[in-house]
C-alpha positions in Angstrom: 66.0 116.7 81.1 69.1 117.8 80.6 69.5 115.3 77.2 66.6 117.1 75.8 67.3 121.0 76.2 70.9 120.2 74.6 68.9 118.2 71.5 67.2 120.9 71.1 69.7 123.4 71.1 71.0 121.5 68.1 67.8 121.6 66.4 67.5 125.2 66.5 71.5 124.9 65.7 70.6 122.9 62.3 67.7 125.4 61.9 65.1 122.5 62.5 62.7 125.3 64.0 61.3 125.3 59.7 57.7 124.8 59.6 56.6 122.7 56.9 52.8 123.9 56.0 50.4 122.0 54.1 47.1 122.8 52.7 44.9 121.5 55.6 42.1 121.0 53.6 44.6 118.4 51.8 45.7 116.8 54.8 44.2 113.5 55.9 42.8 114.3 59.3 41.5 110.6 60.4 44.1 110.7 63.2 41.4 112.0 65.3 38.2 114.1 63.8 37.9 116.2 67.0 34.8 118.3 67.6 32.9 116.5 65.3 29.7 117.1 66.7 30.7 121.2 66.7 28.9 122.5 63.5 31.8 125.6 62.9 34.9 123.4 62.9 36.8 126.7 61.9 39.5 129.1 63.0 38.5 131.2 65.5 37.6 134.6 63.8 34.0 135.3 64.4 33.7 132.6 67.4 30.7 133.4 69.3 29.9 132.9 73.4 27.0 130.5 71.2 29.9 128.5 69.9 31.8 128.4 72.5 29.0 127.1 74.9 29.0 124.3 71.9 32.4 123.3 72.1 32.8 123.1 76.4 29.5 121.2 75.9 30.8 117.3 77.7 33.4 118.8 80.0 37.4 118.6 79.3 38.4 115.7 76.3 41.9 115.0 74.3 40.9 118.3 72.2 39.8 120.7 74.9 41.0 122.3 78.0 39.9 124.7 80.1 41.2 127.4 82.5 39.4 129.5 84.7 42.1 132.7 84.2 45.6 132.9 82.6 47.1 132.6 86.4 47.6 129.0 84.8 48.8 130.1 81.8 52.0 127.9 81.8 49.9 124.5 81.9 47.2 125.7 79.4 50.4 126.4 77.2 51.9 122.5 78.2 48.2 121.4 76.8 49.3 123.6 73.9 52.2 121.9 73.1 50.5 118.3 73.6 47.7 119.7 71.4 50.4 120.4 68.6 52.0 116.7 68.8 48.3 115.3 69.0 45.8 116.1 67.5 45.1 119.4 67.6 42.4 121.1 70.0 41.3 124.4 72.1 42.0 126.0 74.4 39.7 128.8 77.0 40.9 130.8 79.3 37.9 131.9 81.1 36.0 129.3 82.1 35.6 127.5 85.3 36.1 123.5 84.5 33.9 122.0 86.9 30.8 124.2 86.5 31.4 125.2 82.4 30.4 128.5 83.7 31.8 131.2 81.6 33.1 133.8 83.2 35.9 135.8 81.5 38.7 137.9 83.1 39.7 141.0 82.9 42.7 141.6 80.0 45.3 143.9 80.0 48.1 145.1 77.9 50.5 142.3 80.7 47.9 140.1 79.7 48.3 140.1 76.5 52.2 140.5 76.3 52.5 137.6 79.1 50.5 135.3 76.5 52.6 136.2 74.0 55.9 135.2 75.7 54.5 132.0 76.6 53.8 130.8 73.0 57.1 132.4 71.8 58.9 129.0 74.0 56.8 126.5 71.7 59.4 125.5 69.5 59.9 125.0 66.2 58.8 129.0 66.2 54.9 128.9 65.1 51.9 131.8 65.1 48.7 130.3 66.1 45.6 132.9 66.4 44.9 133.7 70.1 41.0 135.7 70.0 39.2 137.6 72.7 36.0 137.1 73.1 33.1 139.5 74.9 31.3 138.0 78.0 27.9 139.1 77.5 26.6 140.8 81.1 30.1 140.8 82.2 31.7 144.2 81.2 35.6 144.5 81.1 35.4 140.4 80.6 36.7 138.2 78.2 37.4 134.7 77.3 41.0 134.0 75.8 40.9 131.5 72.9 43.9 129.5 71.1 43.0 126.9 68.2 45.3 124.7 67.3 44.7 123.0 63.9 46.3 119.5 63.5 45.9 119.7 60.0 48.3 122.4 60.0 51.2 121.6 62.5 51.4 117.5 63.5 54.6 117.7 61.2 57.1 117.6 63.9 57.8 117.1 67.1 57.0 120.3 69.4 58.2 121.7 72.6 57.2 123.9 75.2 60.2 125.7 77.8 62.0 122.7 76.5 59.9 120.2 76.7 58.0 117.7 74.4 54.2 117.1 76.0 51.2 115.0 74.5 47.5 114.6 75.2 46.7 111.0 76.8 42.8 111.3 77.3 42.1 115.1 78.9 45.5 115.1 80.6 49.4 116.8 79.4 51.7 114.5 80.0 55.4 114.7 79.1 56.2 113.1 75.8 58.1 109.4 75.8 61.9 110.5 75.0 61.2 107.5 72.5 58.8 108.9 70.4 60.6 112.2 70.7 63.2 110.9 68.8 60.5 109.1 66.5 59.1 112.1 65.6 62.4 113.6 65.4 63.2 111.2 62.7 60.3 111.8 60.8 60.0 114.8 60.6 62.3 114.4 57.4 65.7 116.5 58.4 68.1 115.2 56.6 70.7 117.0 58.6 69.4 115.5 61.5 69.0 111.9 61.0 71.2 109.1 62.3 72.7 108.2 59.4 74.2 111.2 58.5 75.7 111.7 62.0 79.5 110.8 62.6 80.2 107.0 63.7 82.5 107.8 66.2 85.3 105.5 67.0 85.7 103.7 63.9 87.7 103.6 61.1 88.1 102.6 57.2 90.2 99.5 58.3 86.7 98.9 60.6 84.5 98.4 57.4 84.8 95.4 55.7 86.7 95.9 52.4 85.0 92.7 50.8 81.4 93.9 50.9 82.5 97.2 49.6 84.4 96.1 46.5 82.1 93.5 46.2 79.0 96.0 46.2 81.2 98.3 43.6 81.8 95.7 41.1 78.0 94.8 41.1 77.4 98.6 40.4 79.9 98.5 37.9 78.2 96.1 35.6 75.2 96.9 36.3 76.5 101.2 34.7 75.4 102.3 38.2 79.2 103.2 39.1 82.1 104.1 36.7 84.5 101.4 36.0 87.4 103.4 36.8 85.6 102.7 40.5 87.3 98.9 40.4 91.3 101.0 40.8 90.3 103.0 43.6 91.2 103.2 47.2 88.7 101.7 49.7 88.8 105.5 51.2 88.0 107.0 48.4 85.1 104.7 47.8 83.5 105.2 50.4 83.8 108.7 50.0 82.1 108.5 46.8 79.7 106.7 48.2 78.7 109.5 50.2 79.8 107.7 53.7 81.8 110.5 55.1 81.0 114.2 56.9 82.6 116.9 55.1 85.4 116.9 57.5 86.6 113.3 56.5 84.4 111.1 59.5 82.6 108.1 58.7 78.8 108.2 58.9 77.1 105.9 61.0 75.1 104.6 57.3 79.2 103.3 57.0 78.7 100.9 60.2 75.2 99.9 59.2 76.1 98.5 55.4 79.9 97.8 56.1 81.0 97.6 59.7 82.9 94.3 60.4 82.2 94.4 64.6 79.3 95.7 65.1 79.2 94.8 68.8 78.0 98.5 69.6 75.6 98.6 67.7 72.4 96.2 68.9 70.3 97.4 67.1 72.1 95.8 63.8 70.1 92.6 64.7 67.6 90.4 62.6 65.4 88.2 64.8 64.3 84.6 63.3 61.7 82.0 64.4 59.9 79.3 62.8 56.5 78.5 64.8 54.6 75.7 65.1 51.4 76.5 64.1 49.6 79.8 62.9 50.4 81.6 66.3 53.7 82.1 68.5 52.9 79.7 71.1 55.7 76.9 70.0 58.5 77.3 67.9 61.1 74.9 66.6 63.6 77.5 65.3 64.8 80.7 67.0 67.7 82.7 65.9 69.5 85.9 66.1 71.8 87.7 64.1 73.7 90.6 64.6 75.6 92.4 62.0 76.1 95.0 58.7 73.2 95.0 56.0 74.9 92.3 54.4 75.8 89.8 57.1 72.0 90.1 57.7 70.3 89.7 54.4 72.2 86.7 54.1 70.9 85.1 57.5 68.2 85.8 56.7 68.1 84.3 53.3 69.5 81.0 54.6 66.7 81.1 57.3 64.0 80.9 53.9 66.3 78.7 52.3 66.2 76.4 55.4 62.9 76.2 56.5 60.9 76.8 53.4 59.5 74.1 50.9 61.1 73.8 47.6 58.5 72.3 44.5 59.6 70.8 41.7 58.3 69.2 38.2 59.7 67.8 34.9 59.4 70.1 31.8 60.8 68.6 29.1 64.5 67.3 30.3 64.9 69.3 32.9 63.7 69.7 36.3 62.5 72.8 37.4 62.4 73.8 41.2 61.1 76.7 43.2 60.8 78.1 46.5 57.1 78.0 47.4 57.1 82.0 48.0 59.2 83.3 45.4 63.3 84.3 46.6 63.4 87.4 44.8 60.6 88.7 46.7 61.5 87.6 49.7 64.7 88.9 49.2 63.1 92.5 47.9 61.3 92.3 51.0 63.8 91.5 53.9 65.7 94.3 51.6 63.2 97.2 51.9 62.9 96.0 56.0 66.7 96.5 56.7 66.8 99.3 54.4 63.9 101.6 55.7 64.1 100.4 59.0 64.6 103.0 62.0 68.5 102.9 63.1 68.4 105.9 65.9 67.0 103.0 68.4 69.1 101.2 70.3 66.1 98.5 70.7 64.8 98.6 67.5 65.2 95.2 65.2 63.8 93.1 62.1 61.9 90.4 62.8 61.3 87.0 60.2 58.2 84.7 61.7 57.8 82.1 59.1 54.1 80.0 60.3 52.7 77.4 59.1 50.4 79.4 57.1 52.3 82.5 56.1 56.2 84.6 56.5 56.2 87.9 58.0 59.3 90.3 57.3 58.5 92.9 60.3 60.9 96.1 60.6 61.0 99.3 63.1 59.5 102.3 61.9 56.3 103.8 59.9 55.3 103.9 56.5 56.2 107.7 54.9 53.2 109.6 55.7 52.8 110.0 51.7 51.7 106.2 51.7 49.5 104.2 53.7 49.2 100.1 53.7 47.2 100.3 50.4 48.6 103.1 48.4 52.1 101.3 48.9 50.7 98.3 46.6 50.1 100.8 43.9 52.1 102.8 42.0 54.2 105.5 43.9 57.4 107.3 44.4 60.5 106.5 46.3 60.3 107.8 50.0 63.3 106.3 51.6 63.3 106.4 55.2 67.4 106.3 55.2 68.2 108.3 52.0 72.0 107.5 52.5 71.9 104.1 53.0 69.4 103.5 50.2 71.6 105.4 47.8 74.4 103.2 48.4 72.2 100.1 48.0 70.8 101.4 44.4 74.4 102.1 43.5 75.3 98.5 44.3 72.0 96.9 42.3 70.9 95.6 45.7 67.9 98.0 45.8 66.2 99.9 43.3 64.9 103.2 43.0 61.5 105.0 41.4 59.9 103.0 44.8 59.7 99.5 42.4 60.6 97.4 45.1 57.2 96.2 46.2 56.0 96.3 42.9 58.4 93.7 41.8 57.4 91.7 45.0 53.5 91.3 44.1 54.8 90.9 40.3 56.7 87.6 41.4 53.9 86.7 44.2 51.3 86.9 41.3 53.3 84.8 38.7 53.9 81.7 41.3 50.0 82.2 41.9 50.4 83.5 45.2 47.7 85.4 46.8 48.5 89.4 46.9 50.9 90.0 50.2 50.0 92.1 53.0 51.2 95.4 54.1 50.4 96.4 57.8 52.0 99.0 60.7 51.5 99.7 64.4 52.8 102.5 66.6 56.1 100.7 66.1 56.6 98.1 63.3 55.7 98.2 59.8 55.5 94.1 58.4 54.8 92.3 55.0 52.6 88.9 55.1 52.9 86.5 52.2 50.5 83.7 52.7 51.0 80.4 52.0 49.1 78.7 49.5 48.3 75.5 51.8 49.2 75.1 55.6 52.7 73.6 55.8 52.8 71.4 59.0 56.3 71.7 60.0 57.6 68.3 60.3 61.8 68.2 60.2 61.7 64.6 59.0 59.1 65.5 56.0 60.9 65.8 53.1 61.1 69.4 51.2 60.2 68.0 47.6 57.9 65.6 46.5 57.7 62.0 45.9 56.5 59.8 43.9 54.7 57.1 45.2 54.6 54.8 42.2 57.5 52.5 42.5 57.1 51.3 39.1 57.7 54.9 37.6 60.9 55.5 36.0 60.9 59.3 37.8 61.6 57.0 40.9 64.9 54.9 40.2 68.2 55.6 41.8 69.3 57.1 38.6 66.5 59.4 38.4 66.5 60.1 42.1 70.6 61.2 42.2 69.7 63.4 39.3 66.9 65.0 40.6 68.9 65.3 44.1 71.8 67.0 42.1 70.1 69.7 40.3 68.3 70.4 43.2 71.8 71.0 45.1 73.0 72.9 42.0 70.0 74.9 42.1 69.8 75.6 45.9 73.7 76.8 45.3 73.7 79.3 42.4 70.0 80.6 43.9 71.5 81.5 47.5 74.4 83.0 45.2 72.3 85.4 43.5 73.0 88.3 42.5 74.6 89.8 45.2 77.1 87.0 45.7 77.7 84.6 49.0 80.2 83.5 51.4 81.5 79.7 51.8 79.5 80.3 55.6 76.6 81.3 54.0 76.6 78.7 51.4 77.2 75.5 53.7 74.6 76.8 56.1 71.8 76.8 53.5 73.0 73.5 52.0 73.4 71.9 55.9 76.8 71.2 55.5 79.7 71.4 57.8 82.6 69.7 56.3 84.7 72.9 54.4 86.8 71.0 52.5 84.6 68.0 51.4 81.9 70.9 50.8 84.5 72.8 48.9 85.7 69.9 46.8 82.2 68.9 45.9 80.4 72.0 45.1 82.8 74.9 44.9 85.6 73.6 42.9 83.8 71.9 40.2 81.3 75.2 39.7 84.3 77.3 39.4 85.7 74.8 36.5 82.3 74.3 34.6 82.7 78.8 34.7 79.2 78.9 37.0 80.6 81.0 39.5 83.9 83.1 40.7 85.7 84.0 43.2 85.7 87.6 44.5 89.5 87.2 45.4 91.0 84.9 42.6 94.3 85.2 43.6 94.0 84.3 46.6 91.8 81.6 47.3 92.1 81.3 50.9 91.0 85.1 51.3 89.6 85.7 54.5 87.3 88.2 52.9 86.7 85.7 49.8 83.2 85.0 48.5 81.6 83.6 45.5 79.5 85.2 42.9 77.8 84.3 39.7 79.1 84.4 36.3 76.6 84.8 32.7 77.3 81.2 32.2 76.0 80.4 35.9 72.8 82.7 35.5 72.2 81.1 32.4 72.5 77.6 34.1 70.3 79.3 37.1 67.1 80.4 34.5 67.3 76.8 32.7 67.5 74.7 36.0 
């Protein structure tokens, strides 16, 4: 366990050892209403032998433990520390667990100091109540109580001589070095969290220049960054970005929005699968991504783009098309997952299931504790799990702040008539549902817009039909554009194309003459870094198509 007395060493180092206190009569205790069928669910001042006997009452459970004399004082102080990561609970020295007999020992001055020694190792530093209680019949005896209230310290992660325990059932077991480190996490030090800590090994010529003058010149129009921001060095963007230590080191939140090879890092992945069906027996798609915030939002976008109906119909002139669950909050959505996702594990991922009946956008992590799966569909404040990174996203209009995001993705479900989407976690994994309005049988001959039977129509003559096509392709282009912009990869994979120059010739060079979109790197077309964005004139074209 070495690993663990040296991470703690730094939490004390970092002064983690703050307790943050709550009102516990504010505090939602539904993690575990222990006791409930004990009428004084109190402190301990004033406890009784007749309350006592109430509480033992069924023998040891997750909130209860019971020592016959403080010779076992280090494992009643292990139960401690699992009743502090828990959910709280009590514990008697005193009484003998088989029989429930109280008994009571004899308590000294050693007593008392010994006691006190032991719950000075719980760390972060707390003062719980410790009370002696009178055996009745029993002179010179008396039981030794501790409460601990979970109302009052589940905030963080606690430790006894080092190490983290929990309560599974009635027994103390070591804590998972997993959900350690989850706990670690969100227990809200900033100076703590993966982000902030040095990326060792890499450099400024590691991050990918593109994405961050790319991100900057969004953030520039959008007044989010000054324009003098378009002359300056990468380095120095980045350190107004708030990537680097104090001493000059980039921050691991560098590597997760701008790292170029992020082969260390597997984590950095996005899992994709399209399933046949409503459950993951079959599926007909499965991909995997690795890379930066960027590389991934854009897999992932080309994985709607590719396996999601588009619907269309006439209004006036024009055709108008749509995804059938809105981009921009599926976009907002795979955003928020990559965003507030957990980074510290090396396992962790975000998942896309698209079924026949609905898309789940899955990520690693917990809701903040402020919000639950309800509460985040209402109004509410921005709690970002990765402060860093989501500052830099704001900066570069690819997130917003205010905690808007979800608000803007029932907005759009609700104008496409979609039903309201889903918000659920587990011990692990926070996801988004948005159902689909009618089951989509995945077919890949079945085509993605629909026809027209009526032969004699004139919606259905070659004319109309290449017209229709194009617009659709034009649409499909400047929507997987965006606002954030897209490379020539990108672009061919959502449009299923693998010709570069033929798709270049047909699409890219006659966009760039009509002024719909621009290159990042005018100059030099064949940039390696060189992607495509949109122009007023092309987001104009984009709201009337």
């Amino acid at each position: 366990m070495l690993w663990l007395m040296n991470l703690m060493n730094l939490l004390i180092s970092v002064n983690y050892i703050n307790v943050k206190w709550r009102d516990r009569n504010s505090r939602n205790l539904n993690k575990e209403k222990f006791c409930t069928s004990v009428p004084i669910f109190k402190r301990l001042t004033g406890m009784t032998i007749e309350d006592m006997q109430a509480l033992i009452h069924g023998d040891e459970t997750r909130t209860l433990e019971l020592k016959k004399t403080t010779g076992e004082l280090k494992d009643g102080m292990r139960s401690v520390c699992a009743f502090l990561n828990t959910a709280g609970g009590w514990l008697f020295f005193g009484i003998t667990p088989t029989t429930l007999k109280i008994l009571g020992q004899e308590v000294t001055d050693n007593t008392r100091k010994e006691i006190a020694r032991e719950i000075a190792k719980l760390e972060p530093l707390i003062d719980l109540p410790v009370e002696y209680i009178d055996v009745p019949d029993r002179p010179d005896h008396q039981v030794i109580a501790i409460h601990v209230n979970a109302a009052g310290y589940w905030n963080a992660p606690y430790t006894y001589d080092s190490k983290p325990y929990i309560r599974i059932e009635s027994t103390t077991v070591v804590m998972p070095r997993d959900m350690f480190e989850d706990r670690l996490m969100r227990s809200k030090n900033n100076r703590y969290k993966w982000e902030d800590q040095v990326c060792e090994g890499i450099t400024i010529a590691d991050l990918e220049e593109q994405r961050i003058r790319g991100g900057v010149r969004l953030g520039v129009e959008r007044g989010r960054m000054p324009e003098s921001s378009l002359m300056e060095t990468t380095e120095s963007l980045v350190k107004k970005l708030k990537l680097t230590t104090p001493d000059g080191k980039l921050k691991n939140a560098a590597a997760a929005l701008f790292l170029h090879d992020t082969s260390q890092f597997p984590q950095f992945l996005l899992r994709m699968a399209r399933f046949r069906g409503t459950n993951k027996n079959e599926f007909f798609d499965n991909q995997r991504a690795y890379g930066n915030f960027f590389t991934l939002l854009d897999a992932g976008m080309a994985f709607f783009f590719k396996h999601l109906s588009i619907s269309g119909k006439i209004v006036g002139f024009t055709r108008e098309e749509k995804l059938e669950v809105p981009a921009e909050a599926l976009r907002e959505a795979l955003t928020n997952a990559l965003c507030h996702r957990y980074f510290h594990n090396t396992s962790s991922s975000v998942g896309i299931a698209i079924y026949d009946d609905r898309i789940e956008i899955e990520n690693s992590g917990h809701l903040p504790e402020e919000l639950t799966t309800e509460t985040i569909k209402q109004y509410h404040h921005s709690f970002p799990q990765n402060p860093t990174v989501a500052d830099v996203l704001f900066k570069t209009t690819f997130l917003e702040n205010w905690g808007s995001g979800v608000g803007r993705i029932m907005d759009a479900c609700r104008e496409a008539n979609l039903p309201e989407p889903e918000y659920n976690q587990n011990a692990s994994f926070v996801w988004v549902t948005f159902r689909r309005t009618a089951i989509q049988a995945y077919s890949p001959s079945t085509p993605t817009t629909p026809q027209d039977k009526n032969p004699s129509t004139p919606s259905t003559s070659s004319t109309s039909k290449r017209e229709d096509a194009k617009l659709k392709r034009l649409r499909t282009l400047l929507s997987t554009i965006g606002e954030n912009g897209a490379s020539l990869k990108v672009l061919m994979e959502v449009m299923q194309r693998k010709d570069r120059k033929g798709f270049v010739s047909t699409y890219i060079t006659p966009n760039i003459e009509t002024g719909y979109i621009a290159m990042l790197y005018p100059e030099t077309p064949n940039h390696p870094m060189q992607s495509y964005y949109l122009t007023n004139k092309g987001r104009e074209a984009l709201t009337n198509l």
